[in-house]
LUMNU-716908 format. One line per field, with one value per atom (N, C-alpha, C): residue number from 1; residue in three letters; atom name; x, y, z. Coordinates in pm, 1 decimal. Layout:
// LUMNU-716908
pos <- c(NUM ...) $
code <- c(Ala ...) $
site <- c(CA ...) $
x <- c(X ...) $
y <- c(Y ...) $
z <- c(Z ...) $
// end
This chain:
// LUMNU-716908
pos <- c(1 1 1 2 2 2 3 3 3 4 4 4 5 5 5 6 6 6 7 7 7 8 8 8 9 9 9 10 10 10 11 11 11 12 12 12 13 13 13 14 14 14 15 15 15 16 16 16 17 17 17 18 18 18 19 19 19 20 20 20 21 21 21 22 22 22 23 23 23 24 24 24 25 25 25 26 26 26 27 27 27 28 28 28 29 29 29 30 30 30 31 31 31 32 32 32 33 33 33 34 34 34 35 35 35 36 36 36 37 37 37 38 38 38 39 39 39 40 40 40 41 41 41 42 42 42 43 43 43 44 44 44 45 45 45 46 46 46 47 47 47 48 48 48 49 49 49 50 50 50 51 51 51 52 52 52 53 53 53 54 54 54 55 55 55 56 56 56 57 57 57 58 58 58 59 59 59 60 60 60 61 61 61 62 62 62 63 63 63 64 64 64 65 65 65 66 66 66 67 67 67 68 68 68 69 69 69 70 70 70 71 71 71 72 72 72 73 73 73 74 74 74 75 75 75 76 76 76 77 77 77 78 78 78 79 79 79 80 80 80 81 81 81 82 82 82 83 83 83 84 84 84 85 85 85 86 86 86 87 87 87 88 88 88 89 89 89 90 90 90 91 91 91 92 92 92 93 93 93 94 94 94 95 95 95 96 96 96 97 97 97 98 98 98 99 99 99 100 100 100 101 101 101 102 102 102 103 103 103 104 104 104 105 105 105 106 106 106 107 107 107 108 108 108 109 109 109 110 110 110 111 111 111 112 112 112 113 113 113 114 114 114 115 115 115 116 116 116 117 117 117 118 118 118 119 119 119 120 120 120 121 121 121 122 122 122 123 123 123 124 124 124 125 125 125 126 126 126 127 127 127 128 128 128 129 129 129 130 130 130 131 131 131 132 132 132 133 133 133 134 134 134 135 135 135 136 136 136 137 137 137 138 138 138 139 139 139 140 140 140 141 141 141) $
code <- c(Unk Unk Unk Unk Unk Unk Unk Unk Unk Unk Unk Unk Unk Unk Unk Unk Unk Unk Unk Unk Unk Unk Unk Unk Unk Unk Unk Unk Unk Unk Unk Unk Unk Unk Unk Unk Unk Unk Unk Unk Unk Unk Unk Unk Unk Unk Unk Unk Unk Unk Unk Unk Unk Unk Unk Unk Unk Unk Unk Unk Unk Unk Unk Unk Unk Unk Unk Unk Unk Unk Unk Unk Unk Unk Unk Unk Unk Unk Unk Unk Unk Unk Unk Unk Unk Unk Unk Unk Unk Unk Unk Unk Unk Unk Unk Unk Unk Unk Unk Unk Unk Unk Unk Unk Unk Unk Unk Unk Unk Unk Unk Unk Unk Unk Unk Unk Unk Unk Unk Unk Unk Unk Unk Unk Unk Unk Unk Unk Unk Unk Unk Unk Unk Unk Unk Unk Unk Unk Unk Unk Unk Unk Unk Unk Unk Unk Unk Unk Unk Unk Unk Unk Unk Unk Unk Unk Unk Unk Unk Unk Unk Unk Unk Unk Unk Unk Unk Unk Unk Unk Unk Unk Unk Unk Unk Unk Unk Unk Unk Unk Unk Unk Unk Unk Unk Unk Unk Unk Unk Unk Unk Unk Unk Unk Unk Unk Unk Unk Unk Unk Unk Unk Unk Unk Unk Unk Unk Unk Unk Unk Unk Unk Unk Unk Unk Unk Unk Unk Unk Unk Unk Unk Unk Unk Unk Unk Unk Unk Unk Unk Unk Unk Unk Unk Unk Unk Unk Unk Unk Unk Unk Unk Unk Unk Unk Unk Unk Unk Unk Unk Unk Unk Unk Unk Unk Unk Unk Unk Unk Unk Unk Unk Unk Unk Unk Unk Unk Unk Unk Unk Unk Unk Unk Unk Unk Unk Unk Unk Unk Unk Unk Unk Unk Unk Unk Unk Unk Unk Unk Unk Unk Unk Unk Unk Unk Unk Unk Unk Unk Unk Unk Unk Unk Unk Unk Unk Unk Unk Unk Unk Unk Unk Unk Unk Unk Unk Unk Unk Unk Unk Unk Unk Unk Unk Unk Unk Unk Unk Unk Unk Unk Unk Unk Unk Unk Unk Unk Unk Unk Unk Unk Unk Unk Unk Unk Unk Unk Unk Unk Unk Unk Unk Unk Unk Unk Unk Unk Unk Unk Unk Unk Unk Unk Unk Unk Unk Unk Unk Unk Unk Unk Unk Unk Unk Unk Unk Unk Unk Unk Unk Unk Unk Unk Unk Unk Unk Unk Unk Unk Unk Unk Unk Unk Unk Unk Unk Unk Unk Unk Unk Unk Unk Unk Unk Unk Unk Unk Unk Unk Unk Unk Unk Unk Unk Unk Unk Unk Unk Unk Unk Unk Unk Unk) $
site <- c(N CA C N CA C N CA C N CA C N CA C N CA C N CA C N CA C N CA C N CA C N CA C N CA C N CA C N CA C N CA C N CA C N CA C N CA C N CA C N CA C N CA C N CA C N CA C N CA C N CA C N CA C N CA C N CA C N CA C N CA C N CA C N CA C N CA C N CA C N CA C N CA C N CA C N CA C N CA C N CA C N CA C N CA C N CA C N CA C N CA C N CA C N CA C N CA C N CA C N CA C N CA C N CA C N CA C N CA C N CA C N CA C N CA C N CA C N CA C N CA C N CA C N CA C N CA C N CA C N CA C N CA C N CA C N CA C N CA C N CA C N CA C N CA C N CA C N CA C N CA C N CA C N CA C N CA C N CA C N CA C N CA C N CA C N CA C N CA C N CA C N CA C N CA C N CA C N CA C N CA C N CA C N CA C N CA C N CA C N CA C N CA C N CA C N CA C N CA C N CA C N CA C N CA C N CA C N CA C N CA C N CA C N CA C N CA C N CA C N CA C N CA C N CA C N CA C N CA C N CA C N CA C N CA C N CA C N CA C N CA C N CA C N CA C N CA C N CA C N CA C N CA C N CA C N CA C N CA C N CA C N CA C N CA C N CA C N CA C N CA C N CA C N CA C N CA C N CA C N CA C N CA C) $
x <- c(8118.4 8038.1 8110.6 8094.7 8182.8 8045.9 8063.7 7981.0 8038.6 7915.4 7984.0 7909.8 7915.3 7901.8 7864.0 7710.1 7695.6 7621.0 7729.6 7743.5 7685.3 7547.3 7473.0 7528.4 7543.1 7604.0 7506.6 7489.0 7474.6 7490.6 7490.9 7498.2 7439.3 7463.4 7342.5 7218.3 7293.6 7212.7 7073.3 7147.4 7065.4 6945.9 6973.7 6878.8 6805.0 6819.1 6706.8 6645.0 6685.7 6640.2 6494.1 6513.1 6422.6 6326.3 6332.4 6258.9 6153.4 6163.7 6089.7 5991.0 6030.5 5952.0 5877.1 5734.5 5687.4 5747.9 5701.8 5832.7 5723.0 5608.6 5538.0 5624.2 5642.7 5729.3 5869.8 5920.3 6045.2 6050.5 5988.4 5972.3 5907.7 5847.5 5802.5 5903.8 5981.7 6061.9 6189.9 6207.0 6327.9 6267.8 6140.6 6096.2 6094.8 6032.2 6088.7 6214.0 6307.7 6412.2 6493.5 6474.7 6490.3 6418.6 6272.0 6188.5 6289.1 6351.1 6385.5 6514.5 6625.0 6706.4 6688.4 6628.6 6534.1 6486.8 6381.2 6374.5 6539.6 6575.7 6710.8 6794.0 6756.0 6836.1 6982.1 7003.2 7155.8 7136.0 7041.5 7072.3 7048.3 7161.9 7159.0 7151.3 7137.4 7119.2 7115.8 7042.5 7070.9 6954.8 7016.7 6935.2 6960.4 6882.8 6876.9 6937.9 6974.9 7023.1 6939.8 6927.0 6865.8 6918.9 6823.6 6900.0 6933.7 6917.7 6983.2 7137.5 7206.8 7338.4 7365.2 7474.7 7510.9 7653.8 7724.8 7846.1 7979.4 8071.9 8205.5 8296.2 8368.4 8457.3 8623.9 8679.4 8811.1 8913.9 8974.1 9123.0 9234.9 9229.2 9337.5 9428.0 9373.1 9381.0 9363.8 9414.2 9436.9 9386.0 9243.9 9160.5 9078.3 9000.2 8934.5 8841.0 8814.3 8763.3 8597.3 8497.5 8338.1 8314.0 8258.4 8198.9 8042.7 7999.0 7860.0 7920.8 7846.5 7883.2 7796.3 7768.3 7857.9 8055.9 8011.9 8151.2 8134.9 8239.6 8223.8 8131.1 8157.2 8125.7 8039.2 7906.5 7874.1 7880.9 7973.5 7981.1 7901.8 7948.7 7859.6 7827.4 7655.9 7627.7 7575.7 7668.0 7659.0 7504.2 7379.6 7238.2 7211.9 7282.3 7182.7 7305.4 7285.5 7354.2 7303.1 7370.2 7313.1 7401.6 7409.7 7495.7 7444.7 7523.8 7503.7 7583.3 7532.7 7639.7 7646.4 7674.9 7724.3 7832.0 7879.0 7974.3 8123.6 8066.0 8165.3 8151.5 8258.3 8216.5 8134.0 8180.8 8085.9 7900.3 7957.6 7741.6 7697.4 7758.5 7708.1 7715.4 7793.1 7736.7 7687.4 7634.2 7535.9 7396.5 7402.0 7259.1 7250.3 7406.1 7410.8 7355.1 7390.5 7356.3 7198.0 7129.3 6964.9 6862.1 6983.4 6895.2 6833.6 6736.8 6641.8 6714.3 6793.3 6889.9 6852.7 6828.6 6885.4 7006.3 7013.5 7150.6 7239.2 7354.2 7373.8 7400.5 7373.9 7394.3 7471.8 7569.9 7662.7 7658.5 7667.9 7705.2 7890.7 7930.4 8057.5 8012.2 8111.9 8091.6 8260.2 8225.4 8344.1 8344.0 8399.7 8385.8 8417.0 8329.4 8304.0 8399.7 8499.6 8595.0 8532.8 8602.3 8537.8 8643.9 8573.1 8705.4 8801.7 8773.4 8959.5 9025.2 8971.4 9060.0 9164.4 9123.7 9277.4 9286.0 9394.5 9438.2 9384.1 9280.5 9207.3 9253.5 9371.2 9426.0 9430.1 9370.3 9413.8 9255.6 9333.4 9211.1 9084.7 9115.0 9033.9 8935.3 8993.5 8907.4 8780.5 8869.5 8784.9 8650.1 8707.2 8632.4 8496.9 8497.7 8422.8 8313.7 8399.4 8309.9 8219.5 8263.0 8154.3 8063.7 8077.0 7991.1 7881.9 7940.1 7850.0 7726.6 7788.5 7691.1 7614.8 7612.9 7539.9 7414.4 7519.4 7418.0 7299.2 7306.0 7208.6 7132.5 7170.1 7070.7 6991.5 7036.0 6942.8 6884.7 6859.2 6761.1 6672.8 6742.3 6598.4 6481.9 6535.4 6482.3 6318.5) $
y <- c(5450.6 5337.8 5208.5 5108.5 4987.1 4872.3 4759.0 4637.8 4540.0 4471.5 4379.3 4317.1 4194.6 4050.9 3996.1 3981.5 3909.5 3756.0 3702.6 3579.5 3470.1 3453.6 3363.9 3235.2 3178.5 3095.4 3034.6 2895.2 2858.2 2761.2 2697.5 2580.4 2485.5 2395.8 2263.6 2331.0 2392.8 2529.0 2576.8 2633.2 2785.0 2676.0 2543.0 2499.3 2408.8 2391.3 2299.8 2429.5 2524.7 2656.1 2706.3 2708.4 2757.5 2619.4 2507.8 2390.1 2459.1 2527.4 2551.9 2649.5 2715.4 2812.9 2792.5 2842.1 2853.6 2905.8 2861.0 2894.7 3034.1 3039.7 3211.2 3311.0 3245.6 3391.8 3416.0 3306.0 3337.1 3430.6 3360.8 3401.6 3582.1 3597.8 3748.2 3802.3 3784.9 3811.5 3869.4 3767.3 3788.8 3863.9 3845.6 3973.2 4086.8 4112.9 4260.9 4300.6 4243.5 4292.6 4321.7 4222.8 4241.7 4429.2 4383.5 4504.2 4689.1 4664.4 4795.2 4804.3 4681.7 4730.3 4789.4 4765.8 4762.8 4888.6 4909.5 5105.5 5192.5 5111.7 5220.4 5244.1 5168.8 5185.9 5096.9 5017.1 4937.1 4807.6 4723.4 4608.2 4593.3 4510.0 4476.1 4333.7 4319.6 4138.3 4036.9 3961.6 3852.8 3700.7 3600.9 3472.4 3397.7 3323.2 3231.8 3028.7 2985.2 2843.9 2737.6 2666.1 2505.2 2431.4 2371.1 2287.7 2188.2 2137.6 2031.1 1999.3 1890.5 1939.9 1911.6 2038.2 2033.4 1965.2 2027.0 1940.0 2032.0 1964.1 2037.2 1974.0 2092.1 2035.1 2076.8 1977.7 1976.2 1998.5 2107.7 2116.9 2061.6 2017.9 1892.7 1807.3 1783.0 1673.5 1699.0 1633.1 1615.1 1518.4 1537.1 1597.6 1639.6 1779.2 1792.8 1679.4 1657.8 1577.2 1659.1 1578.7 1636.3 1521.0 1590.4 1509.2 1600.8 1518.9 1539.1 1627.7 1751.7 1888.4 1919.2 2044.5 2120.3 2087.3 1965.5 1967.5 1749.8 1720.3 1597.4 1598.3 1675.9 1710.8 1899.7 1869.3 2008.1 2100.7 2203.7 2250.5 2411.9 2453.2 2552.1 2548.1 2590.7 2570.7 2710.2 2758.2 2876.5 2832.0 2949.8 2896.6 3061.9 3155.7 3259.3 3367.1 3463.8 3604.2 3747.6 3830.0 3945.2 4051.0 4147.7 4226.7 4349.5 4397.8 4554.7 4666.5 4761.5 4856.2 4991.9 5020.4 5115.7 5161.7 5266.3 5385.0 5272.8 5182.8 5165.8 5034.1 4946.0 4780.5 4818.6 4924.8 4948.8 4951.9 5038.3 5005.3 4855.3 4804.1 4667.5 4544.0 4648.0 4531.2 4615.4 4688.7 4734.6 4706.5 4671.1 4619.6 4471.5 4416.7 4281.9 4266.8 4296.5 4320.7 4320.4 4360.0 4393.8 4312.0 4165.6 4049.2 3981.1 3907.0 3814.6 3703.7 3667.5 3585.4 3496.1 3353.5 3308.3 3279.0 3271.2 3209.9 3078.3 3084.5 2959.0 3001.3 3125.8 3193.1 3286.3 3331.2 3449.6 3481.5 3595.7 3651.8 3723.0 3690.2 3709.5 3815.2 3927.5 4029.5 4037.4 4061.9 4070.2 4160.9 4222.0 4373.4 4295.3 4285.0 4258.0 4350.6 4250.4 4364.9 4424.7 4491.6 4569.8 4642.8 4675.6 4722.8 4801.4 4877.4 4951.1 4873.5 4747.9 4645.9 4603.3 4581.3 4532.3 4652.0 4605.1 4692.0 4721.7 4826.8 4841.8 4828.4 4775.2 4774.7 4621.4 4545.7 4374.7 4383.1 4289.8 4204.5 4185.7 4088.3 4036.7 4088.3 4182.1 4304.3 4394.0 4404.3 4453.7 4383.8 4289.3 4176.3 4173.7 4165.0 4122.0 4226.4 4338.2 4472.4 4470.7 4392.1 4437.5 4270.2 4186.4 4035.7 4110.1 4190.7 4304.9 4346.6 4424.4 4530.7 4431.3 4333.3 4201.5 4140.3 4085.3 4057.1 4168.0 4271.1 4405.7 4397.6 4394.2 4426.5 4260.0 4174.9 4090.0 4063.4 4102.6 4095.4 4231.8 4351.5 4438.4 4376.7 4270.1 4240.5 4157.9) $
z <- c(-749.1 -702.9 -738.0 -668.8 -668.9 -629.4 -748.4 -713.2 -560.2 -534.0 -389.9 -434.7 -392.5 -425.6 -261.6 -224.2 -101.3 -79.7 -39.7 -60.4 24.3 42.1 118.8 195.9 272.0 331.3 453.6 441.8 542.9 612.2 735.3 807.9 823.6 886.7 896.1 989.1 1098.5 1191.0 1108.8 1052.8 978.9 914.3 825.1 755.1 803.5 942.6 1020.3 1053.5 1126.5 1175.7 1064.2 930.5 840.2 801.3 847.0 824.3 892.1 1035.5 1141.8 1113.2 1034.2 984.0 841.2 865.8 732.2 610.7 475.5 354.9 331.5 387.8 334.1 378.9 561.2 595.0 520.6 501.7 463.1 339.5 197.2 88.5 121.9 209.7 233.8 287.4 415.7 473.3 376.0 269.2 194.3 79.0 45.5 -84.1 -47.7 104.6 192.5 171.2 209.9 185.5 80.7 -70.5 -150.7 -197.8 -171.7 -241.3 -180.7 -40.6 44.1 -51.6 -87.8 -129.4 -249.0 -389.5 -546.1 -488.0 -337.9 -374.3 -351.0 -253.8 -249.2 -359.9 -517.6 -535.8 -595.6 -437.1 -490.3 -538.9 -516.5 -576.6 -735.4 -798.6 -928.1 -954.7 -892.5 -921.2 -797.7 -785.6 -705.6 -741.5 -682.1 -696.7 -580.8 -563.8 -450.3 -552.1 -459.4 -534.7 -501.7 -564.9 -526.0 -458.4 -348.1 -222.8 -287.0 -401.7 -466.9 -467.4 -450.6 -452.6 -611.1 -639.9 -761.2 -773.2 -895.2 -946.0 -910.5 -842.6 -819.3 -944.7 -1079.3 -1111.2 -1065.1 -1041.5 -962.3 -1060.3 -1076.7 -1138.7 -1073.7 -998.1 -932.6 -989.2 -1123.8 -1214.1 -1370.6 -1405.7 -1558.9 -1638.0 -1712.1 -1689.6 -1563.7 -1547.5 -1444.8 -1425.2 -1267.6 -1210.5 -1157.0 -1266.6 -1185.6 -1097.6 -951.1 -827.1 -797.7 -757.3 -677.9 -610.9 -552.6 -501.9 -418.4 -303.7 -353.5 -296.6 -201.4 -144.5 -76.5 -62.4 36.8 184.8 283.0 365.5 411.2 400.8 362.6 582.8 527.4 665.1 622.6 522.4 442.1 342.5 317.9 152.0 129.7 -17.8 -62.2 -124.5 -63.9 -86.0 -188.1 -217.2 -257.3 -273.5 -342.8 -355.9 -405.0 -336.4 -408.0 -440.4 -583.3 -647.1 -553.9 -539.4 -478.8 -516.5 -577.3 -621.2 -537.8 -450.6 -326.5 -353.5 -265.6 -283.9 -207.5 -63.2 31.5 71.2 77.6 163.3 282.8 327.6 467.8 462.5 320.4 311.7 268.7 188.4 199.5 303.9 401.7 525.5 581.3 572.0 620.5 581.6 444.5 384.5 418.3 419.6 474.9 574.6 680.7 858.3 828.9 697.3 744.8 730.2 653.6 579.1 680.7 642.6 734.2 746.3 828.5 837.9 941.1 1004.3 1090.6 1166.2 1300.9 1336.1 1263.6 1218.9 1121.2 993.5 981.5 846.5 833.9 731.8 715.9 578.6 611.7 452.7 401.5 340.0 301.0 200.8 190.2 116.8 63.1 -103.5 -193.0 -297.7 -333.0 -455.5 -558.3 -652.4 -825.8 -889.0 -945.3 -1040.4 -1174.3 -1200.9 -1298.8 -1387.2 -1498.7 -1612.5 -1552.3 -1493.6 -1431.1 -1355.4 -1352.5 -1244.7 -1353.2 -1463.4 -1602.4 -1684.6 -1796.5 -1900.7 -1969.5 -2023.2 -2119.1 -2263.4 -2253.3 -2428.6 -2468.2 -2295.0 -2349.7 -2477.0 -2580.2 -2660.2 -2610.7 -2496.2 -2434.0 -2330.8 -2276.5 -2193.4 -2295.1 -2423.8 -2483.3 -2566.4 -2590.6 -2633.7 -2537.4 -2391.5 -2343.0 -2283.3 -2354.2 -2305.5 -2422.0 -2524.6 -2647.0 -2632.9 -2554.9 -2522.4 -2445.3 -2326.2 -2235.4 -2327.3 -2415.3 -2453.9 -2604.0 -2635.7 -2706.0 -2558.5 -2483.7 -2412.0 -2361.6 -2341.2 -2275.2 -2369.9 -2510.9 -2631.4 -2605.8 -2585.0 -2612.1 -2550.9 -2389.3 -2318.6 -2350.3 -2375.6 -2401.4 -2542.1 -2620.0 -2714.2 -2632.2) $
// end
C-alpha cells in the first residue's frame, strides 16, 4: 500500500461556481464523500483550507522573503486535501474522479514518501520515526 496526497485546486471558475450554491449542499456533498471513502477504508487524513489568503515565504533571498499569499496573482488556490492510502495511483484517481467537484476545479494526485523512500541508517530518518511514534502517543492521550 502506498500514501497519495490529493491536492484540491481551484479557479476563479470553480469559486464563483460554489458562491452559487448553498454551503449545506456542499458541506453534505463533501461529508458524503468523505464518509464513502472513511467506510472504504482509504482515507487517512484530509482538511479543507481557509479562503483567507495566507503567507508565502520566498527562499529567493537572503533572508527569506514573507508576502501575503497564497501567490501575487491567484490563477489556482490550493483550497483542501486528502491522504489516501491505496494499493495504485490508479485507485486514487479513481477516488479522485468521485469528488463533488465543480468545473474549475482539479485535483493533482502525488505519492507521500515514506521510510523506504531513504536510508534507514540516516540519524535523521531515524530520529523522525521515533517524533512519529511521540506524536501517536500523544494524541491517543
Amino acid at each position: 500500500m502506498a500514501k497519495y496526497m490529493l491536492i484540491m485546486r481551484a479557479t476563479d471558475e470553480a469559486v464563483a461556481a460554489y458562491s452559487e450554491v448553498p454551503f449545506e449542499e456542499v458541506i453534505a456533498a463533501m461529508g458524503a464523500f468523505n464518509e464513502s471513502m472513511m467506510k472504504a477504508g482509504v482515507m487517512v487524513g484530509g482538511d479543507g483550507l481557509a479562503p483567507e489568503p495566507g503567507l508565502v515565504v520566498d527562499f529567493s533571498a537572503t533572508p527569506p522573503v514573507v508576502t501575503d499569499g497564497p501567490y501575487g496573482e491567484t490563477k489556482e488556490l490550493f483550497n483542501g486535501f486528502w491522504v489516501l492510502e491505496v494499493p495504485t495511483i490508479e485507485e486514487a484517481a479513481e477516488w479522485a474522479k468521485r469528488a463533488p467537484l465543480t468545473p474549475g476545479n482539479k485535483i493533482e494526485i502525488r505519492r507521500v514518501t515514506g521510510p523506504e523512500d531513504f536510508p534507514a541508517d540516516n540519524e535523521w530518518i531515524q530520529k523522525e520515526e521515533g517524533w512519529r511514534e511521540e506524536q501517536a502517543a500523544r494524541q491517543q492521550q
